[in-house]
ZAKOLMAR-173724 format. One line per field, with one value per atom (N, C-alpha, C): residue number from 0; residue in three letters; x, y, z. Coordinates in nm, 4 decimals. Each point is the difference from the previous one (the first is absolute). Last residue first. Layout:
BEGIN
n <- NUM;...
res <- ALA;...
east <- X;...
north <- Y;...
up <- Z;...
REM end
This chain:
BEGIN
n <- 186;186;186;185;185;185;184;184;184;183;183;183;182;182;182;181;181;181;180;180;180;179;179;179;178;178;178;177;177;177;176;176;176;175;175;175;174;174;174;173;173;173;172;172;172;171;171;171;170;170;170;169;169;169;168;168;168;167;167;167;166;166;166;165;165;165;164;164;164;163;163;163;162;162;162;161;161;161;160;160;160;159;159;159;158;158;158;157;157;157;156;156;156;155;155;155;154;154;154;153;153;153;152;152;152;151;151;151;150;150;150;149;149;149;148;148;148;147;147;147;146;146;146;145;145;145;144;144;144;143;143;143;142;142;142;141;141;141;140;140;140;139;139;139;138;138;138;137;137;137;136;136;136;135;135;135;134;134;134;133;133;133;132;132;132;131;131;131;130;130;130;129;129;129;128;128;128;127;127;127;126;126;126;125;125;125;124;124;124;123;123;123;122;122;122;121;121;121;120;120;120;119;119;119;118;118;118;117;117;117;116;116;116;115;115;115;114;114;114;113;113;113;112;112;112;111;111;111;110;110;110;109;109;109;108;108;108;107;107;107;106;106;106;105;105;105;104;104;104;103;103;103;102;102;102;101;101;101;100;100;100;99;99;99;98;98;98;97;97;97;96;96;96;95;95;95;94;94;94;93;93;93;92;92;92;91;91;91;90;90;90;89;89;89;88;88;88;87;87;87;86;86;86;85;85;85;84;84;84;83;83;83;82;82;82;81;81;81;80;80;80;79;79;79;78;78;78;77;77;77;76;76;76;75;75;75;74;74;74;73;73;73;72;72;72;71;71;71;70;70;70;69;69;69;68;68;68;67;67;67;66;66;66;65;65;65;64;64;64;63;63;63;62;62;62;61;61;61;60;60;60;59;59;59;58;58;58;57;57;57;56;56;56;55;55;55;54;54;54;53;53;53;52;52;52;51;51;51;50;50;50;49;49;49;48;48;48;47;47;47;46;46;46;45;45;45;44;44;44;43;43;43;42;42;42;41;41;41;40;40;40;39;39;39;38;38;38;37;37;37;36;36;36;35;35;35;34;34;34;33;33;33;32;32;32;31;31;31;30;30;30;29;29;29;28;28;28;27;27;27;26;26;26;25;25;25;24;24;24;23;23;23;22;22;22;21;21;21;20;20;20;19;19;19;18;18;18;17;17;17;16;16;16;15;15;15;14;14;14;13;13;13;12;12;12;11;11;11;10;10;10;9;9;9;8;8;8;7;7;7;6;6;6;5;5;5;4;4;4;3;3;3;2;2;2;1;1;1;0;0;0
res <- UNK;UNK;UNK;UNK;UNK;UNK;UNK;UNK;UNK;UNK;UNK;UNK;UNK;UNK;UNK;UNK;UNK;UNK;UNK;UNK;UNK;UNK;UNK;UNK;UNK;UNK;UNK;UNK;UNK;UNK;UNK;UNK;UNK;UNK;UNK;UNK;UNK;UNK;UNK;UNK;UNK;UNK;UNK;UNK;UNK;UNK;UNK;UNK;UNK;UNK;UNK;UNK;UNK;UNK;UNK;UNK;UNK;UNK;UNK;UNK;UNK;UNK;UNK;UNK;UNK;UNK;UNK;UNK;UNK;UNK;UNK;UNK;UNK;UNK;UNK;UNK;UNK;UNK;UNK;UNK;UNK;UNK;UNK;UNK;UNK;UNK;UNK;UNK;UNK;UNK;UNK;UNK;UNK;UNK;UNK;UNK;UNK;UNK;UNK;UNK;UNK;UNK;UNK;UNK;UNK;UNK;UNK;UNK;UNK;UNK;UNK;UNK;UNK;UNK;UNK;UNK;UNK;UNK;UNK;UNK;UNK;UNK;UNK;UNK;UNK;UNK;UNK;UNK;UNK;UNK;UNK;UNK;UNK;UNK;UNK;UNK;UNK;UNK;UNK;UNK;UNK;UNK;UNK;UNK;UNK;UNK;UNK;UNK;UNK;UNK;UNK;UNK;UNK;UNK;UNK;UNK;UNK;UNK;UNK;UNK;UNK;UNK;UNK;UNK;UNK;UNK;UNK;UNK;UNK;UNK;UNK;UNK;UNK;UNK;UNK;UNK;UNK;UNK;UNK;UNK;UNK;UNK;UNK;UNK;UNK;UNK;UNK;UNK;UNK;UNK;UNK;UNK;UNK;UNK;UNK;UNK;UNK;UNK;UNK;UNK;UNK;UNK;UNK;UNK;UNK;UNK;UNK;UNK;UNK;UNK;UNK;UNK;UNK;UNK;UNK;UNK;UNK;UNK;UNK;UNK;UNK;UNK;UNK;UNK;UNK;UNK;UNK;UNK;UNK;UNK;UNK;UNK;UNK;UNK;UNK;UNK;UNK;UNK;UNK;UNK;UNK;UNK;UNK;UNK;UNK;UNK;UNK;UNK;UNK;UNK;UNK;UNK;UNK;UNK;UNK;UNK;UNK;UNK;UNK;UNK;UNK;UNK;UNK;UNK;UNK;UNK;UNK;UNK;UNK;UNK;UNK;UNK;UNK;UNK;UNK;UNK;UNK;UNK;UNK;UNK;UNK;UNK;UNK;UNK;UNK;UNK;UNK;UNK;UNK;UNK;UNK;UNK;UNK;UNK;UNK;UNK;UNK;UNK;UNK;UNK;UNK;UNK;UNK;UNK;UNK;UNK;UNK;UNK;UNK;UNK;UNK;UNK;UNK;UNK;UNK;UNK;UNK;UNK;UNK;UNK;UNK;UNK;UNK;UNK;UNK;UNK;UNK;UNK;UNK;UNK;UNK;UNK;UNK;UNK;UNK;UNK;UNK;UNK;UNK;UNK;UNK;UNK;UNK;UNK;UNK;UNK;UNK;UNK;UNK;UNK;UNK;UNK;UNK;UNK;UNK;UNK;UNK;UNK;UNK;UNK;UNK;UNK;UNK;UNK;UNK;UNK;UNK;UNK;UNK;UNK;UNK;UNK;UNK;UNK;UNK;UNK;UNK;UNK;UNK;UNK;UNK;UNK;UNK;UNK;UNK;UNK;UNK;UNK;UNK;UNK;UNK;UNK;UNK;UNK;UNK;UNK;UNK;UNK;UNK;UNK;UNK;UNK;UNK;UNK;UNK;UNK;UNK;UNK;UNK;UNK;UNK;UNK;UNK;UNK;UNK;UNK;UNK;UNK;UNK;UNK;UNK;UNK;UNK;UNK;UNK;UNK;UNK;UNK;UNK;UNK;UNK;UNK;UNK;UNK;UNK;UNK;UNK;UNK;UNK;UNK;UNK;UNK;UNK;UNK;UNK;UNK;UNK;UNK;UNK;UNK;UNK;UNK;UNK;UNK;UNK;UNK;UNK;UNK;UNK;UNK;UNK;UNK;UNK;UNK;UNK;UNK;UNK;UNK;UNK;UNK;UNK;UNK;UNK;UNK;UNK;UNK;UNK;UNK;UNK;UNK;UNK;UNK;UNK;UNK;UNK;UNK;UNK;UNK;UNK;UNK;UNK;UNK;UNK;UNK;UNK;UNK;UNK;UNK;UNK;UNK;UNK;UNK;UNK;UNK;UNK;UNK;UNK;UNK;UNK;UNK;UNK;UNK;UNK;UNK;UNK;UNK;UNK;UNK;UNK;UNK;UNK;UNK;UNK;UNK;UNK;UNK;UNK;UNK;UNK;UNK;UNK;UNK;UNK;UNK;UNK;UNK;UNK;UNK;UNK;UNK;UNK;UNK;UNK;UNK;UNK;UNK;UNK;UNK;UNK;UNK;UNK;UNK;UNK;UNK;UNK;UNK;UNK;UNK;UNK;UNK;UNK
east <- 3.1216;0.1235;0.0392;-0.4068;0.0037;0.1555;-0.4318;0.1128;0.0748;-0.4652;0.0686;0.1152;-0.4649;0.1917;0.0382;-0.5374;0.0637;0.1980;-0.6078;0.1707;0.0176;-0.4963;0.0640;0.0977;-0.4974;0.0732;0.1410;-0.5339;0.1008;0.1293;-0.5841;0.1204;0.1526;-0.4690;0.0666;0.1203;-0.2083;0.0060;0.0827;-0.3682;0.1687;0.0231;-0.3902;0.0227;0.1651;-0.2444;-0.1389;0.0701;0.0965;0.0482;-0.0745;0.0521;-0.1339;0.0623;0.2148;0.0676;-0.1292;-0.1078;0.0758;0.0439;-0.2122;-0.0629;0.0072;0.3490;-0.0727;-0.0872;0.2198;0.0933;-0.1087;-0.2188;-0.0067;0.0703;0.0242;-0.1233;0.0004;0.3684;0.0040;-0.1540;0.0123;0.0888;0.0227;-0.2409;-0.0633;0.0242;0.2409;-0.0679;-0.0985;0.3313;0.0651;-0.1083;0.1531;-0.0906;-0.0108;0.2414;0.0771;-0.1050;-0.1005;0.0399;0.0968;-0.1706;-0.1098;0.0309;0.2778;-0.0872;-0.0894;0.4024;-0.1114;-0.0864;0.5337;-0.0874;-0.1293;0.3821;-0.1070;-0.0774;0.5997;-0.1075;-0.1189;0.3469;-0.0561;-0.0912;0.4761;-0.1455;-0.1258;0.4494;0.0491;-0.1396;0.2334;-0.1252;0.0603;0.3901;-0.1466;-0.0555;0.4573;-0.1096;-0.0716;0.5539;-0.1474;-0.0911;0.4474;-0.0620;-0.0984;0.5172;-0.1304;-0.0536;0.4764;-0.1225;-0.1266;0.3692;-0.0581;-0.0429;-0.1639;0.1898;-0.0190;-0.3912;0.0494;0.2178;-0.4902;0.0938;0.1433;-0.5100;0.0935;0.0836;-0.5109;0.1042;0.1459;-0.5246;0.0934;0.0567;-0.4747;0.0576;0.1485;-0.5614;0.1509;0.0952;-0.4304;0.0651;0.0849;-0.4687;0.0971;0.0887;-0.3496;0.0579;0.0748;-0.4278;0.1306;0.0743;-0.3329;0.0160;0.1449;-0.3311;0.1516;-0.0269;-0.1878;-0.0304;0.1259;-0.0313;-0.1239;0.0122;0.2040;-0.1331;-0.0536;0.3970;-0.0380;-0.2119;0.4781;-0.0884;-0.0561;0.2435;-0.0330;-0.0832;0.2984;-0.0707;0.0036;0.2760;-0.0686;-0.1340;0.4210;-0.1513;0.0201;0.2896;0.0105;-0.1394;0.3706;-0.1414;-0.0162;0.4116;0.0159;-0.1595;0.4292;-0.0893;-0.0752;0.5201;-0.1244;-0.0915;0.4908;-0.1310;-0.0570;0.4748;-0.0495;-0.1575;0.4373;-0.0198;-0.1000;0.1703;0.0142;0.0042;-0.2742;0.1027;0.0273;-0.3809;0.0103;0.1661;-0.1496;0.0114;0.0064;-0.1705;0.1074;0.1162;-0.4869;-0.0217;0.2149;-0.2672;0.0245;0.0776;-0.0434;0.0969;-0.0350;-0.2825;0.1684;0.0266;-0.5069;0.1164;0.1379;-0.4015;0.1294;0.0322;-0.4835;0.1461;0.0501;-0.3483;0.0001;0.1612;-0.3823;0.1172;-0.0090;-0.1859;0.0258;0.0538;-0.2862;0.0321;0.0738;-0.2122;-0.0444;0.1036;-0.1522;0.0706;-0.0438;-0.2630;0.1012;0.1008;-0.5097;0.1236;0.1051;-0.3775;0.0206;0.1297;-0.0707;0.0212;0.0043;-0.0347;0.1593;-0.0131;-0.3006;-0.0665;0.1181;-0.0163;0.1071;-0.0851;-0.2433;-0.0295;0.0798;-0.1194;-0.0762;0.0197;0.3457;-0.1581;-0.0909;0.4060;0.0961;-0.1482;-0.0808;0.0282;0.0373;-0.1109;-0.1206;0.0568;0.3244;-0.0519;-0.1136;0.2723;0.0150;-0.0354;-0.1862;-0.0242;0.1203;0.0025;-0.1267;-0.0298;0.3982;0.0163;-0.1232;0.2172;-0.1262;-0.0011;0.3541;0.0109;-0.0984;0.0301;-0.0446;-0.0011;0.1952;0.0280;-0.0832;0.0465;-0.0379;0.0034;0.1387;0.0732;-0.0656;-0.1983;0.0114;0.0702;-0.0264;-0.0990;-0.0286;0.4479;-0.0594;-0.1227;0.2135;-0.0197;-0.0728;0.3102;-0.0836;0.0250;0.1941;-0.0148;-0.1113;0.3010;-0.0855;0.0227;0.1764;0.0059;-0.0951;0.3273;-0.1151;0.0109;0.3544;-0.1046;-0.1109;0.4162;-0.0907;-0.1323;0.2956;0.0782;-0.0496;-0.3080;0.0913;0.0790;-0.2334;0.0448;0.0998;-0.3658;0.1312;0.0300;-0.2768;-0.0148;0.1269;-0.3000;0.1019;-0.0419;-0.1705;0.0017;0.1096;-0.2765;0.0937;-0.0341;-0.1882;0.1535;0.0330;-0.3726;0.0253;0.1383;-0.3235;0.1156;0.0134;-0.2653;-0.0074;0.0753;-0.2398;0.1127;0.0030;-0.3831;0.0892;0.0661;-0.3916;0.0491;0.1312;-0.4878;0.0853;0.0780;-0.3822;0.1111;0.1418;-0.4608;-0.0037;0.1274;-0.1392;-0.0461;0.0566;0.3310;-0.0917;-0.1007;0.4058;-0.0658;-0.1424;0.5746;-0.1631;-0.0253;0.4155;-0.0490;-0.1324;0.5070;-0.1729;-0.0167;0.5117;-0.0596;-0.1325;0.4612;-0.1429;-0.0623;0.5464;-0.0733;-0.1436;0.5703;-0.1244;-0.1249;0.4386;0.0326;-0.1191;0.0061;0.0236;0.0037;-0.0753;-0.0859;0.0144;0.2189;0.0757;-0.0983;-0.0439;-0.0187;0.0780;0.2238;-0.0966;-0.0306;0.2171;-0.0329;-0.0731;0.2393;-0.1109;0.0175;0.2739;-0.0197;-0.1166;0.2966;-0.1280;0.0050;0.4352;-0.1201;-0.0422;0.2687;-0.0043;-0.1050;0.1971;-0.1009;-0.0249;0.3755;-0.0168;-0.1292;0.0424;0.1186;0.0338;-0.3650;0.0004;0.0831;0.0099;-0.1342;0.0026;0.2717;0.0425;-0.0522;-0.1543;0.1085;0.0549;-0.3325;-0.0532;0.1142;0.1343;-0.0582;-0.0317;0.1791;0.0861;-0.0776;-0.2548;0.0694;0.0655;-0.1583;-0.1066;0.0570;0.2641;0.0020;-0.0992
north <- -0.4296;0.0032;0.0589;-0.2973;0.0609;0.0234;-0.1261;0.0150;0.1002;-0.2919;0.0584;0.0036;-0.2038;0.0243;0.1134;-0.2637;0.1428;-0.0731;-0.0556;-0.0489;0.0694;-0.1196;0.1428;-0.1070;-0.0545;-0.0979;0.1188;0.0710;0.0409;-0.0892;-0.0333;-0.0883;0.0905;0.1349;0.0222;-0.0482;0.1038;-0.0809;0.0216;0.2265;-0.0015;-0.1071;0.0967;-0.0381;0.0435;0.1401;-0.1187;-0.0204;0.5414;-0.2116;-0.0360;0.5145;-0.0772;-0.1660;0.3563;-0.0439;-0.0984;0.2261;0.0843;-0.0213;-0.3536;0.1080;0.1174;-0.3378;-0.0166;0.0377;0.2377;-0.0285;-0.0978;0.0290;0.1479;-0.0102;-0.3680;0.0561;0.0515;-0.0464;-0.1080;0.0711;0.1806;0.0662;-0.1081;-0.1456;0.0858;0.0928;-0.3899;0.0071;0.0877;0.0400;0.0397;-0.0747;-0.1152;0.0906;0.0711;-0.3711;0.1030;0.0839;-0.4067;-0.0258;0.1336;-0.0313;0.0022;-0.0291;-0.0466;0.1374;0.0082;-0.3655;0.0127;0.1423;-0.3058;0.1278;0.0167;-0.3768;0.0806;0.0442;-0.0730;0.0026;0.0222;-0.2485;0.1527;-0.0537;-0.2630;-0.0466;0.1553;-0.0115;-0.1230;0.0055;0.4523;-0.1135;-0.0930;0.2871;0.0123;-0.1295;0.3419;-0.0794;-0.0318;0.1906;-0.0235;-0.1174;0.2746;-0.1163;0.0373;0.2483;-0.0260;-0.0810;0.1084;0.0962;-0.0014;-0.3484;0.0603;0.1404;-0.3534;0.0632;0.1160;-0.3176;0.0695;0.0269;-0.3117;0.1227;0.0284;-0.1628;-0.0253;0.1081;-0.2550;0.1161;-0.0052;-0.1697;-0.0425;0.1301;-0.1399;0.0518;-0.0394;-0.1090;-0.0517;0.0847;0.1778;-0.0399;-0.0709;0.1841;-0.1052;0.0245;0.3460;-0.0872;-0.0986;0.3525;-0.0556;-0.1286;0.5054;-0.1205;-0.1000;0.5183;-0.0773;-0.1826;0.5359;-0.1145;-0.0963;0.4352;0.0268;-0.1227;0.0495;0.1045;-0.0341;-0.2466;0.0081;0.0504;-0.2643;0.0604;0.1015;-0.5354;0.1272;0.1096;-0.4033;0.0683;0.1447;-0.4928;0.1196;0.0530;-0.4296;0.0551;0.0703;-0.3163;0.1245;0.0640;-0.4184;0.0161;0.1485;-0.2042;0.0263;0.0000;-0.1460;0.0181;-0.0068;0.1190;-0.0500;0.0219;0.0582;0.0114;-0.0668;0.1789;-0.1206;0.0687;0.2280;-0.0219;-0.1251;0.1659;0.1160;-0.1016;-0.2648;0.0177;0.1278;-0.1557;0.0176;0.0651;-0.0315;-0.1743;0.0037;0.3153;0.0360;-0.1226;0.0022;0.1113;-0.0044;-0.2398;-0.0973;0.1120;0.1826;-0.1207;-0.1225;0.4457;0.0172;-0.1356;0.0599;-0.0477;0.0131;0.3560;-0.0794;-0.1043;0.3166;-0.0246;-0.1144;0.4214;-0.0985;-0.0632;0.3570;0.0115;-0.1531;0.3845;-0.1647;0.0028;0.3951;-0.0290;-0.1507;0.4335;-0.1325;-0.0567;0.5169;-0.0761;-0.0947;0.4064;-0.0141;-0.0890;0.1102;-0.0937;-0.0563;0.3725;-0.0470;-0.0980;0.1707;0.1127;0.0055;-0.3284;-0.0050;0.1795;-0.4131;0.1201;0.0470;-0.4076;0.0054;0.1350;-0.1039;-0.1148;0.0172;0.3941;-0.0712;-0.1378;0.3487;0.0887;-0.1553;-0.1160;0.0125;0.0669;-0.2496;-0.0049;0.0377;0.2313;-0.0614;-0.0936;0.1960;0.1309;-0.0777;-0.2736;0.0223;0.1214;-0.0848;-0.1324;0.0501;0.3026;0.0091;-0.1147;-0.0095;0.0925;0.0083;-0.4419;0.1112;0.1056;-0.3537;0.0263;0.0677;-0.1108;-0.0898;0.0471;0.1254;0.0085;-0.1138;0.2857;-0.1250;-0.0047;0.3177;-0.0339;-0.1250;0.1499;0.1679;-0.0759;-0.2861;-0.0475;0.1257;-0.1694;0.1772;-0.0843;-0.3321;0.0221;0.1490;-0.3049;0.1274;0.0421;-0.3483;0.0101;0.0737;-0.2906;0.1342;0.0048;-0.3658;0.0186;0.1361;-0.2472;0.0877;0.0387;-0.2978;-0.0109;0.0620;0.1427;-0.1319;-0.0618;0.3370;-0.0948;-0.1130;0.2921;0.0519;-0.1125;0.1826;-0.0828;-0.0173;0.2972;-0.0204;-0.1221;0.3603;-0.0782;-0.0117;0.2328;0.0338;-0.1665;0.2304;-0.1382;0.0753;0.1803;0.0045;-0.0880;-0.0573;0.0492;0.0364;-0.3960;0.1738;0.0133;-0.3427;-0.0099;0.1528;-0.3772;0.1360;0.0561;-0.3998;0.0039;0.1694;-0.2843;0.0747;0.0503;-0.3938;0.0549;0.0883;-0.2299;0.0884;0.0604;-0.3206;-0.0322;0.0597;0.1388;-0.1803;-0.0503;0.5538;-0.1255;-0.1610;0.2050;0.0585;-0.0262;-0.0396;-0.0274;0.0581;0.1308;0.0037;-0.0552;-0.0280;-0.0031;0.0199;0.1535;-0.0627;0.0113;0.1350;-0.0238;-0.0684;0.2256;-0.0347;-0.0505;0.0974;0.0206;-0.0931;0.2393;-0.0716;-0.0314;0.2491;-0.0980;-0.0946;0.4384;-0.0145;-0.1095;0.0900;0.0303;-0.0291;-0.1643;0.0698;-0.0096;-0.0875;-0.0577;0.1093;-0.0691;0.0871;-0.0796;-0.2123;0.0412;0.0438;0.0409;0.0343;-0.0499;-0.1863;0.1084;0.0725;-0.4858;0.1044;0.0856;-0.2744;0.0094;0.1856;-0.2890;0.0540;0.0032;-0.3708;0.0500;0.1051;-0.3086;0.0669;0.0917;-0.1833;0.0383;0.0688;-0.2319;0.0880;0.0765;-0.4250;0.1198;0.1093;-0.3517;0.0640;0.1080;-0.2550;0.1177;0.0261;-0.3180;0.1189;0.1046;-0.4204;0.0986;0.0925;-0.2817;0.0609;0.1188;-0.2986;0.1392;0.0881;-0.4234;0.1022;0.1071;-0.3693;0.0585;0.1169
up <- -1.8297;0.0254;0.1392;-0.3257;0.1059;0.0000;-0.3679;0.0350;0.1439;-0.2853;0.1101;0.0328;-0.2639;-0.0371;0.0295;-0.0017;0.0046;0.0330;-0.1264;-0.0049;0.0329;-0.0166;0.0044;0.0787;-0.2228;0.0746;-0.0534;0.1005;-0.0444;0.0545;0.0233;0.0094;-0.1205;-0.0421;0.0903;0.1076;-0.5682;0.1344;0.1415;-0.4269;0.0099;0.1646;-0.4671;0.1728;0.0145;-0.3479;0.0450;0.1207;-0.1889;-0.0064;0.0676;-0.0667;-0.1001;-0.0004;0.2552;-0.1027;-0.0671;0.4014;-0.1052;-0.1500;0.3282;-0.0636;-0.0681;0.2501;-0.1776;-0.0590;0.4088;-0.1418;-0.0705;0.3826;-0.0646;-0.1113;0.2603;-0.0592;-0.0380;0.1909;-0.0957;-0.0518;0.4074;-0.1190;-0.0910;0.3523;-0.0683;-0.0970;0.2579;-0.0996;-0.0861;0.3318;-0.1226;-0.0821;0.5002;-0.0448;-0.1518;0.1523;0.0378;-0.0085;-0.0697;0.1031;0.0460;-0.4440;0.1000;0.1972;-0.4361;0.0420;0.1192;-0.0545;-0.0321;0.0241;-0.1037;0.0648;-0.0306;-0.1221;-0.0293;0.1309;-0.1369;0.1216;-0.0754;-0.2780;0.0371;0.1008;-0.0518;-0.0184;0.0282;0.1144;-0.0244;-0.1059;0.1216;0.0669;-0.0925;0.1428;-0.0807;0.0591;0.1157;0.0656;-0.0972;0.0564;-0.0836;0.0514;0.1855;-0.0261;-0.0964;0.1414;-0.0583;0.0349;0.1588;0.0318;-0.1016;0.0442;0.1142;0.0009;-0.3850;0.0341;0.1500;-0.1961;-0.1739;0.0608;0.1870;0.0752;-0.1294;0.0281;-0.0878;0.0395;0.0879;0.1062;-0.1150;-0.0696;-0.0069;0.0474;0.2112;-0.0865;-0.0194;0.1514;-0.0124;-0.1048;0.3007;-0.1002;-0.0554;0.2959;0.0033;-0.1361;0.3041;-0.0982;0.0072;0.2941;-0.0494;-0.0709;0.0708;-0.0415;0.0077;0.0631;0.0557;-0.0019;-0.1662;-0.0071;0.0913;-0.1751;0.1275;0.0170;-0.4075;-0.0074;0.1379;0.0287;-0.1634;0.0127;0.2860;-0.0051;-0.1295;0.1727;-0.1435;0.0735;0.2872;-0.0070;-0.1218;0.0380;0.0412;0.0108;-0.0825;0.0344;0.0724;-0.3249;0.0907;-0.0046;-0.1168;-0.0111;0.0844;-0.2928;0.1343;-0.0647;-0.2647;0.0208;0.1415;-0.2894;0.1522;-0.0409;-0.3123;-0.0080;0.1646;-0.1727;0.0534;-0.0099;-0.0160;-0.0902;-0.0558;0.5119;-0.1229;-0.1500;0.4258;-0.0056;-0.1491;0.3931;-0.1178;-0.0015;0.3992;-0.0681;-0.1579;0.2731;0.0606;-0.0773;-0.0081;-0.0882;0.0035;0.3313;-0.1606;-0.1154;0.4519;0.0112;-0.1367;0.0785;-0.0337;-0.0030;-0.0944;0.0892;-0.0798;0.0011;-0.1145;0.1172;0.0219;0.0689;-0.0786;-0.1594;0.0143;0.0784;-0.2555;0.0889;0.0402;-0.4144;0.0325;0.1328;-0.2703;0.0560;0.0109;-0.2627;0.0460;0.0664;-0.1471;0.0298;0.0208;0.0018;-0.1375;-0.0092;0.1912;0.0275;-0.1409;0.0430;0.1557;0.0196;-0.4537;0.0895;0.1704;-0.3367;0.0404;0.1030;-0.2398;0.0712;0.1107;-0.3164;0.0907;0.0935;-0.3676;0.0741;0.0971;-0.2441;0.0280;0.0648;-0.1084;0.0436;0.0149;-0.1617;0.1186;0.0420;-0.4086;0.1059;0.1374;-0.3541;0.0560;0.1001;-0.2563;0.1042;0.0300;-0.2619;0.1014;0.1048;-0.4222;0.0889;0.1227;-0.3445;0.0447;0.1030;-0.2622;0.1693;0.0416;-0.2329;0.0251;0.0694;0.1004;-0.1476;-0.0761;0.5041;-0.1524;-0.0912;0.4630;-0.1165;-0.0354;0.4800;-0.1105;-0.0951;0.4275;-0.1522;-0.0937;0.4433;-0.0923;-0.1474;0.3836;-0.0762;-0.0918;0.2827;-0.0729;-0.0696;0.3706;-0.1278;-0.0216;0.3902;-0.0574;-0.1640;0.4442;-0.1326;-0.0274;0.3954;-0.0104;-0.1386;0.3612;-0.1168;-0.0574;0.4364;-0.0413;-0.1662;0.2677;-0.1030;-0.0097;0.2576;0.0342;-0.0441;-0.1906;0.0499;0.0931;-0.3818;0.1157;-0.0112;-0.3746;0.0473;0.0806;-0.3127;0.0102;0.1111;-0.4373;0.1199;0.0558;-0.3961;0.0819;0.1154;-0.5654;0.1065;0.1236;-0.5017;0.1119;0.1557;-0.4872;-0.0517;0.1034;-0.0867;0.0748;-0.0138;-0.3298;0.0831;0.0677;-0.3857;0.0842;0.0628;-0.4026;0.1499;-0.0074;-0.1990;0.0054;0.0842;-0.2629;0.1195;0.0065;-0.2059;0.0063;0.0796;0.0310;-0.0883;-0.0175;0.2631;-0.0458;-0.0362;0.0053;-0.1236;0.0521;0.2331;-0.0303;-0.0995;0.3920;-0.1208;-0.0429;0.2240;0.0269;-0.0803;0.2589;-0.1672;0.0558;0.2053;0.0365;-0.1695;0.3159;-0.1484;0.0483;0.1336;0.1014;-0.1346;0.0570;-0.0818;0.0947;0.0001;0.0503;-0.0518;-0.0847;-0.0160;0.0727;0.0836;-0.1639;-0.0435;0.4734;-0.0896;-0.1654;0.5200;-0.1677;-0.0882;0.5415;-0.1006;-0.1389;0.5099;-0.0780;-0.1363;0.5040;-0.2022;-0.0065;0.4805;-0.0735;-0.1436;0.3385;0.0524;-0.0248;-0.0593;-0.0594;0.0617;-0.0523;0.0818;-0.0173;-0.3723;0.1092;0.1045;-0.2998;-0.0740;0.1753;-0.0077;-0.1582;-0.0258;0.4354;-0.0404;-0.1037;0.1287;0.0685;0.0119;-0.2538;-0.0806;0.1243;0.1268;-0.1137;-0.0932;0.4347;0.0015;-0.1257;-0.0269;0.0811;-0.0204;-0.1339;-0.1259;0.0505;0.3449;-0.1148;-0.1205;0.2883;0.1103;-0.0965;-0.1831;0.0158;0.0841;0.0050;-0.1328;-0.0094
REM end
């Protein structure tokens, strides 16, 4: 029976070649806190990635497009903590097992675990995620986290820019534990 489904999802659902991620339909999202209490979601308006056939996974974030809804907060951000003039990009890469990934059937949800490697200001860290897979019709999927990855400043170099934003911004603290979703569409 397990042979059967294999060949049916290999059948119905083409062989990969490249997905390109579909920006419009994607979305990165982090909350920062701040004051102790206060916390506000965020999100970069340009994303590229893609997804080979033998599960290479690659993903690049424009740390140029951050949006919090502040433009003054997002020019401190991208000049002071992202410091986008050396590193205007962040990075994910990571390997898919095809043969669970291959198992997901066209209108069927998978959950899969997937560890990478974040690079992110010079930094290279690596992650764990469990994420859901939702193969939409043979030429879409959608990826999201199951649960937000938290990311820590400090483990990316970025605490001295957190510094600077709450000294700019006259706050008692802002924290460095950023916990960051994301809903990923690939065709």
């Amino acid at each position: 029976m397990r042979f059967i489904l294999l060949f049916i999802s290999l059948v119905t659902f083409p062989a990969l070649s490249e997905w390109q991620l579909d920006n419009q339909h994607s979305s990165l999202s982090f909350i920062s806190i701040k004051k102790a209490e206060v916390a506000e979601a965020h999100q970069f308006n340009q994303l590229s990635g893609s997804l080979t056939s033998d599960g290479q996974v690659s993903f690049t974030i424009d740390l140029l497009s951050v949006d919090t809804n502040v433009a003054i907060r997002n020019k401190r951000m991208k000049e002071f903590l992202f410091n986008t003039e050396l590193y205007p990009t962040a990075s994910f890469n990571a390997q898919l097992d095809m043969k669970k990934f291959n198992l997901i059937t066209i209108g069927r949800t998978g959950k899969l675990t997937l560890t990478g490697e974040i690079d992110l200001h010079g930094q290279k860290q690596k992650v764990e995620s469990d994420i859901l897979v939702a193969k939409l019709s043979e030429k879409s999927f959608v990826v999201s986290s199951m649960k937000p990855i938290i990311l820590n400043a400090q483990q990316f170099g970025l605490t001295e820019g957190v510094k600077k934003l709450q000294a700019l911004a006259k706050l008692p603290s802002i924290s460095n534990a950023v916990p960051v979703s994301f809903v990923l569409t690939f065709e």
